[in-house]
GUNU-42343 format. One record per residue (C-alpha): residue number from 1; x negated, y negated, z; residue in three letters. Coordinates in steps of 0.02 Angstrom, whole numbers, plus 50000, padded with zeros to 5 digits. Example, Ala and Ser with C-alpha at 12.3 -4.5 7.8 and 13.67 -1.06 7.14 Angstrom:
2
<site 1; <49385; 50225; 50390>; 'ALA'>
<site 2; <49316; 50053; 50357>; 'SER'>
This chain:
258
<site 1; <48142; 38861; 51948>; 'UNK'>
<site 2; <48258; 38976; 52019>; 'UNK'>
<site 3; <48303; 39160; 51923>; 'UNK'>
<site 4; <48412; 39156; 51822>; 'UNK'>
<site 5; <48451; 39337; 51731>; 'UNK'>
<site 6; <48546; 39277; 51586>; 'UNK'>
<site 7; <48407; 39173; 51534>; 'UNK'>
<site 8; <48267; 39305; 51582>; 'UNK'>
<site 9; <48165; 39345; 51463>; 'UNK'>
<site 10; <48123; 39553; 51437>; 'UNK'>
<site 11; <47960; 39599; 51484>; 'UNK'>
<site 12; <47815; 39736; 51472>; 'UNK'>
<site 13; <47806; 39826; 51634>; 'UNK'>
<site 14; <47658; 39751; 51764>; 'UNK'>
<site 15; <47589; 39792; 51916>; 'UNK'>
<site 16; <47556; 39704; 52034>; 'UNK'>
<site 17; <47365; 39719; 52105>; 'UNK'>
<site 18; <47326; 39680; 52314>; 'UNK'>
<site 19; <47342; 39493; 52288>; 'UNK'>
<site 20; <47509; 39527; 52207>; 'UNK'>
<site 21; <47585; 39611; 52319>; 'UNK'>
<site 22; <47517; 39511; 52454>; 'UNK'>
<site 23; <47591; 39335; 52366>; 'UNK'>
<site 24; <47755; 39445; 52348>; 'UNK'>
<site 25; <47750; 39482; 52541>; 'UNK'>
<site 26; <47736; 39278; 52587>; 'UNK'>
<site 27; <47879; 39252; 52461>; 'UNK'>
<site 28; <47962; 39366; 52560>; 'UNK'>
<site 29; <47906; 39276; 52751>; 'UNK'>
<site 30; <47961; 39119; 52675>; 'UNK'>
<site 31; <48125; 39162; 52609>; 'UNK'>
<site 32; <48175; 39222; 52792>; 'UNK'>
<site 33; <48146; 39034; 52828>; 'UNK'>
<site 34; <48243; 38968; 52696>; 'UNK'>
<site 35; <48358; 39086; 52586>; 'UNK'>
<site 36; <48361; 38939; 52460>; 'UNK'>
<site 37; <48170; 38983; 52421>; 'UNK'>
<site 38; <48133; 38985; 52243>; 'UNK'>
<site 39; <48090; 39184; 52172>; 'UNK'>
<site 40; <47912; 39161; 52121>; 'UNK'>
<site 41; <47961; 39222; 51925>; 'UNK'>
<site 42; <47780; 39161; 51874>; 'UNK'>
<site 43; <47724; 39312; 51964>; 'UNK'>
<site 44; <47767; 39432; 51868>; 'UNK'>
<site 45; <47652; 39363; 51708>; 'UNK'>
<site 46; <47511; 39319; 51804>; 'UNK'>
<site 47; <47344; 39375; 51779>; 'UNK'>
<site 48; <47279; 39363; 51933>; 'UNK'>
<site 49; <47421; 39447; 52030>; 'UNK'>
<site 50; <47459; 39586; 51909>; 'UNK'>
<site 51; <47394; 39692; 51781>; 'UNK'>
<site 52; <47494; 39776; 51623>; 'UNK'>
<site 53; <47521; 39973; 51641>; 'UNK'>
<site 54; <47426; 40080; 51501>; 'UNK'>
<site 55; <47603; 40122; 51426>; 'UNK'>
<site 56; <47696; 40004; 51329>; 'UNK'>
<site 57; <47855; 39988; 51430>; 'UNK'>
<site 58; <47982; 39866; 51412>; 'UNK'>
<site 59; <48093; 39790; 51569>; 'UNK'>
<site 60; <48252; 39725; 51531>; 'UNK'>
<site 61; <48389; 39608; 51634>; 'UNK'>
<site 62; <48498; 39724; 51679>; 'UNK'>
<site 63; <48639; 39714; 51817>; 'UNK'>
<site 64; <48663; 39862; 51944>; 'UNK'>
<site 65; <48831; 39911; 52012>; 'UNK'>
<site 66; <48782; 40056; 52099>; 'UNK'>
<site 67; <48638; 40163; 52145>; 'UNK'>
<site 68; <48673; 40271; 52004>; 'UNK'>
<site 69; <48653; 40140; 51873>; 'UNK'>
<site 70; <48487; 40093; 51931>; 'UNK'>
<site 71; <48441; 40282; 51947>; 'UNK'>
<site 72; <48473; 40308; 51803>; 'UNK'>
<site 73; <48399; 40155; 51708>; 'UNK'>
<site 74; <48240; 40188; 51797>; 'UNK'>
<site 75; <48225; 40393; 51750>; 'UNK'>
<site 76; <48240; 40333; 51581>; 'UNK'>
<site 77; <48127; 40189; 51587>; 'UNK'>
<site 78; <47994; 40250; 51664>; 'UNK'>
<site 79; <47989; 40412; 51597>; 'UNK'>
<site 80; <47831; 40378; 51507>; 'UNK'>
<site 81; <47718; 40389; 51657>; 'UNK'>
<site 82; <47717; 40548; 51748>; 'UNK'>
<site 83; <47831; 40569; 51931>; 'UNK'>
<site 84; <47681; 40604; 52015>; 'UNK'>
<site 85; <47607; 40438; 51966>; 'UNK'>
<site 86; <47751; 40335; 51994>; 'UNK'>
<site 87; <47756; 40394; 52184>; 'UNK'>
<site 88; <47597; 40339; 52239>; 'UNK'>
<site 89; <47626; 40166; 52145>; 'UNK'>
<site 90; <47644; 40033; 52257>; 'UNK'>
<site 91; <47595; 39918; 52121>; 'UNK'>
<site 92; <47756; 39950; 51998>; 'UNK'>
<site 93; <47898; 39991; 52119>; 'UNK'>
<site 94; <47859; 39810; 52202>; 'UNK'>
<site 95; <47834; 39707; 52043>; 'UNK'>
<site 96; <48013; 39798; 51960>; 'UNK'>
<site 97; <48065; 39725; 52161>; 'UNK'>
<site 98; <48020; 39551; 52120>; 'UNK'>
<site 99; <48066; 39573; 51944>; 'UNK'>
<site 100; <48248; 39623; 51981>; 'UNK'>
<site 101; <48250; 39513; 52155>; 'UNK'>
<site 102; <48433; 39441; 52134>; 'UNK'>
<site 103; <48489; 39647; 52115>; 'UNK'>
<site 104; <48413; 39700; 52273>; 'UNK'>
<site 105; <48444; 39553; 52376>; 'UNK'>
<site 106; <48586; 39448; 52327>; 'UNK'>
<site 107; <48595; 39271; 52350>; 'UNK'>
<site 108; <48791; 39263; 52392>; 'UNK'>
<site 109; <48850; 39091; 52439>; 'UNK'>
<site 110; <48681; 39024; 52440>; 'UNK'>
<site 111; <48617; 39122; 52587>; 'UNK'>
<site 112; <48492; 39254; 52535>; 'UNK'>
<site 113; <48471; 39381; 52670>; 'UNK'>
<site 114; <48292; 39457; 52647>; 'UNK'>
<site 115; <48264; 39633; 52746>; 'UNK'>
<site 116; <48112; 39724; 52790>; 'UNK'>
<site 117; <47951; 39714; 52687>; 'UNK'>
<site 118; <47948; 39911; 52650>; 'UNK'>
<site 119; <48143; 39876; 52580>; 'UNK'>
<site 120; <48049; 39775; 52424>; 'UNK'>
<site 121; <47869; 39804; 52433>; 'UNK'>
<site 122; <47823; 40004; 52413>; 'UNK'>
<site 123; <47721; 40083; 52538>; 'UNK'>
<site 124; <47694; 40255; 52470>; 'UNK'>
<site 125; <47556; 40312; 52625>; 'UNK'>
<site 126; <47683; 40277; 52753>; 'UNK'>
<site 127; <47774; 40412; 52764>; 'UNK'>
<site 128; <47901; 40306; 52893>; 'UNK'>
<site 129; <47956; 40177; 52750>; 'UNK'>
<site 130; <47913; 40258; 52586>; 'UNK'>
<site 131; <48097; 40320; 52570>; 'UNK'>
<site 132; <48151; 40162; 52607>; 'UNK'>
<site 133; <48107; 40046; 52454>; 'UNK'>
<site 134; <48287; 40012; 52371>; 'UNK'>
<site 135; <48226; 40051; 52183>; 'UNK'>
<site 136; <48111; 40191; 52206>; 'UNK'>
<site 137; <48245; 40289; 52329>; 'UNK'>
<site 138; <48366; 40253; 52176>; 'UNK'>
<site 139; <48237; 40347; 52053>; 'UNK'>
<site 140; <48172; 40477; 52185>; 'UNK'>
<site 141; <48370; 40529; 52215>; 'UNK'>
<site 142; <48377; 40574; 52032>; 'UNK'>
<site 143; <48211; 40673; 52012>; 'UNK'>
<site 144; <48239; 40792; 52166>; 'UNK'>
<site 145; <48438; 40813; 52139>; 'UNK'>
<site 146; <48451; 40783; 51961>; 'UNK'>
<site 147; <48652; 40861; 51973>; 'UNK'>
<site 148; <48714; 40850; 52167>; 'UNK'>
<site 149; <48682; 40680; 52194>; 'UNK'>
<site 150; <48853; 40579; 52238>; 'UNK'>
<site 151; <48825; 40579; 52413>; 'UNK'>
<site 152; <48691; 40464; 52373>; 'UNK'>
<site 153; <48692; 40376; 52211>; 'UNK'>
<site 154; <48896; 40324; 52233>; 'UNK'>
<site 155; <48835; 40197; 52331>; 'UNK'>
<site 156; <48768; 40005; 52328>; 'UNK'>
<site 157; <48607; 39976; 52272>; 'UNK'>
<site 158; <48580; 39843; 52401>; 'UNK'>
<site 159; <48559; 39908; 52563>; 'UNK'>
<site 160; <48486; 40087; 52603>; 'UNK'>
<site 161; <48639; 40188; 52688>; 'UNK'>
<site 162; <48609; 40293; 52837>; 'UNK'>
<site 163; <48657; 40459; 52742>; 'UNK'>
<site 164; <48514; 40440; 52626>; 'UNK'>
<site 165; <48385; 40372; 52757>; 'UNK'>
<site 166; <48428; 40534; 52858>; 'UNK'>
<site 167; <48434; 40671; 52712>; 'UNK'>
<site 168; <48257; 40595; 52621>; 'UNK'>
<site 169; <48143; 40540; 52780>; 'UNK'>
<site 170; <48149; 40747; 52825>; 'UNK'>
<site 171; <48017; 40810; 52675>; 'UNK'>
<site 172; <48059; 40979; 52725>; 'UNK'>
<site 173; <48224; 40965; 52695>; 'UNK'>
<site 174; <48207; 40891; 52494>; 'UNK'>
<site 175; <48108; 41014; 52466>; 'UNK'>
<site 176; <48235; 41171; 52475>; 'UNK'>
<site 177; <48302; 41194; 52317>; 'UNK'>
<site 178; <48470; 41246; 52351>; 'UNK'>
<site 179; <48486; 41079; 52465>; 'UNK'>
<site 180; <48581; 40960; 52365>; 'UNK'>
<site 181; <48706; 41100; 52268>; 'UNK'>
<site 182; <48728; 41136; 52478>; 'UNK'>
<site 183; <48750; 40963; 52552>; 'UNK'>
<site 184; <48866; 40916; 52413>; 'UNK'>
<site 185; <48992; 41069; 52467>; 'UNK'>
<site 186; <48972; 41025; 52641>; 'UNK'>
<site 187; <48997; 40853; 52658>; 'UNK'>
<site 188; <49069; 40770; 52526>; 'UNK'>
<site 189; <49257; 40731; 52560>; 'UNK'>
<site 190; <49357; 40750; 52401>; 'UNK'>
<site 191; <49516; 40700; 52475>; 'UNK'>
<site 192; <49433; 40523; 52484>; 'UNK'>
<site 193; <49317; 40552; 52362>; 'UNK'>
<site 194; <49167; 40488; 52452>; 'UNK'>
<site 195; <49043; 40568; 52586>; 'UNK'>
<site 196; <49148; 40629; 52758>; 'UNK'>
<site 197; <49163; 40520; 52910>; 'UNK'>
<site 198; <49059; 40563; 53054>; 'UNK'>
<site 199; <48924; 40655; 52999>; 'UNK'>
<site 200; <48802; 40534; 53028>; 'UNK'>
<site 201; <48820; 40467; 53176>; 'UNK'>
<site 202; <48697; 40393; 53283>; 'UNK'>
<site 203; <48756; 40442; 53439>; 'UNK'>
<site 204; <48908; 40576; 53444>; 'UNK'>
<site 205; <48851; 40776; 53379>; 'UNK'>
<site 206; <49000; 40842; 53286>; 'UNK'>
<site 207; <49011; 41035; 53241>; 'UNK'>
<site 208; <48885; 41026; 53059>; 'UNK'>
<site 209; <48863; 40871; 53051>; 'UNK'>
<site 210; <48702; 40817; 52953>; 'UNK'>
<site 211; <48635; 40705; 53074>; 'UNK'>
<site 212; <48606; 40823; 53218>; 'UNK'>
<site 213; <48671; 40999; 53179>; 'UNK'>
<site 214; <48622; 41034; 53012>; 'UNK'>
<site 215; <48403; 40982; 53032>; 'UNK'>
<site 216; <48407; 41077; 53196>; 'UNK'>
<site 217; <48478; 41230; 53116>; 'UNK'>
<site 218; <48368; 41218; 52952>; 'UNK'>
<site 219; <48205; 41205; 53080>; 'UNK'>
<site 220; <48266; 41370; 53173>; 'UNK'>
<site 221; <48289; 41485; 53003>; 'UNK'>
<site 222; <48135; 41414; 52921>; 'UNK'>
<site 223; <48049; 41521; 53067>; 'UNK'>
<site 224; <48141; 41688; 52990>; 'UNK'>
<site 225; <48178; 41634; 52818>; 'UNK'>
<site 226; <48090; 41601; 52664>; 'UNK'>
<site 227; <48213; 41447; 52632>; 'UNK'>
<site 228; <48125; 41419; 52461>; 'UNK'>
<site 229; <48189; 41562; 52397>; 'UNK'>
<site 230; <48367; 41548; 52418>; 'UNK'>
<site 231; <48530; 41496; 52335>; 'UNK'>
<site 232; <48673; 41376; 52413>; 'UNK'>
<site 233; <48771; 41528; 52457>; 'UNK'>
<site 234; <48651; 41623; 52534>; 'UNK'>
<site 235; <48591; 41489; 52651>; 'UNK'>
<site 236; <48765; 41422; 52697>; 'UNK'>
<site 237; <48765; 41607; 52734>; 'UNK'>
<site 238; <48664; 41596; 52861>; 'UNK'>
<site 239; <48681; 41426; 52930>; 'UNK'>
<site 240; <48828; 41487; 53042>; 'UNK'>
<site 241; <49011; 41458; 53064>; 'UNK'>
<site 242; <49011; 41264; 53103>; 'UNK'>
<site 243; <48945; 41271; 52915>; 'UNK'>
<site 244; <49043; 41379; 52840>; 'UNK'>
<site 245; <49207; 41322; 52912>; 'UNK'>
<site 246; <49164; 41142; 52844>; 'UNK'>
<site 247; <49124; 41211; 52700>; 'UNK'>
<site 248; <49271; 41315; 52680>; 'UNK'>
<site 249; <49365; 41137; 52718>; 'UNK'>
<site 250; <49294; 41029; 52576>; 'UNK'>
<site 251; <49327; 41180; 52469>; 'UNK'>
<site 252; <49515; 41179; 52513>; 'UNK'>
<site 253; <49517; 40986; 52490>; 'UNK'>
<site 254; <49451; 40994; 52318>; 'UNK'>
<site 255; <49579; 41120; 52286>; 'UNK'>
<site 256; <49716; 41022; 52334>; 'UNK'>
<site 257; <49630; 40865; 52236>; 'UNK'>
<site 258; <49659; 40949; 52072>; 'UNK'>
């Protein structure tokens, strides 16, 4: 039978074992074949592909409009188990995938377009696609940058958007605490009130941009500095003028927003 959410029953969070995910991953091969593949539902009860988690957690049905919602659904939900825990789970992150299948991959017009394994199946040793799972990006967002998160929580919950891939796959970067208050004053545009053009892209370098400019220059004061212990102010100090003039221009447009 084919999912259907408004006749989904809730459950108590599973996870799935090797031959779980493994099932989930030919689910996955087959519905590149044929988007019209049934979701194997009976996957997420079954004994020999899962196993319950120690704390009594129950999933709901729910339906995700953004990134946010499911970030913050999932902070909630699985606050019971401790962060550290959750990300070396591949287990939970890939049964709440199959579990909430028709939220992370859409079957629009009865044509299911099924991405990358690592986009629905967790792989928390690979350090290349760990960042890339839909749902546990959406959680890890809101543990690390619990406040300045817009620039990548306002966003669909479907695909993984460039911004976010390029901000979370540099370690050394989420781990300055200033980063997100910082980011958020550089490059969100108010005027539009979403993240500014250009600052991504794959193959021009603009002045700042977060792409190019903004990594290099963190590597080069991270020889000098003690990044860890600064505020946004104080690094945006010393970042340099590209910075601080785009800083000085999302502060003027939020100005004039008001």
């Amino acid at each position: 039978m084919r999912w259907d959410m408004e006749n989904t029953k809730q459950m108590r969070l599973r996870q799935f074992n090797k031959a779980g995910i493994e099932a989930f991953r030919k689910f996955l091969e087959a519905c590149r074949e044929n988007p019209q593949e049934p979701v194997p539902t009976v996957l997420l009860e079954s004994h020999d592909h899962t196993v319950l988690t120690s704390e009594q957690i129950i999933v709901e049905p729910r339906e995700f409009s953004s990134r946010r919602q499911a970030a913050d659904y999932f902070q909630e939900l699985l606050s019971p188990i401790p962060p550290d825990v959750l990300r070396k789970d591949a287990g939970i992150w890939t049964w709440l995938s199959l579990f909430y299948f028709d939220q992370i991959c859409p079957n629009g017009d009865n044509n299911r377009k099924v991405r990358n394994d690592y986009t629905y199946i967790y792989m928390p040793d690979e350090s290349r696609y760990f960042y890339r799972h839909l749902l546990f990006i959406a959680w890890q967002v809101k543990q690390v940058a619990p406040e300045y998160n817009r620039l990548f929580l306002d966003s669909s919950l479907v695909t993984l958007d460039k911004l976010t891939t390029e901000v979370f796959k540099r370690l050394y970067l989420t781990r300055i605490p200033c980063l997100f208050e910082l980011l958020d004053r550089l490059y969100w545009d108010c005027s539009s009130n979403r993240p500014a053009k250009g600052i991504v892209s794959q193959h021009k370098v603009s002045a700042g941009d977060l792409m190019h400019r903004f990594p290099t220059r963190i590597r080069q004061l991270e020889k000098t500095y003690d990044l860890q212990c600064l505020d946004a102010d104080q690094l945006l100090e010393i970042l340099g003028d590209e910075f601080r003039q785009r800083a000085a221009m999302s502060q003027l447009q939020m100005e004039l927003s008001l």
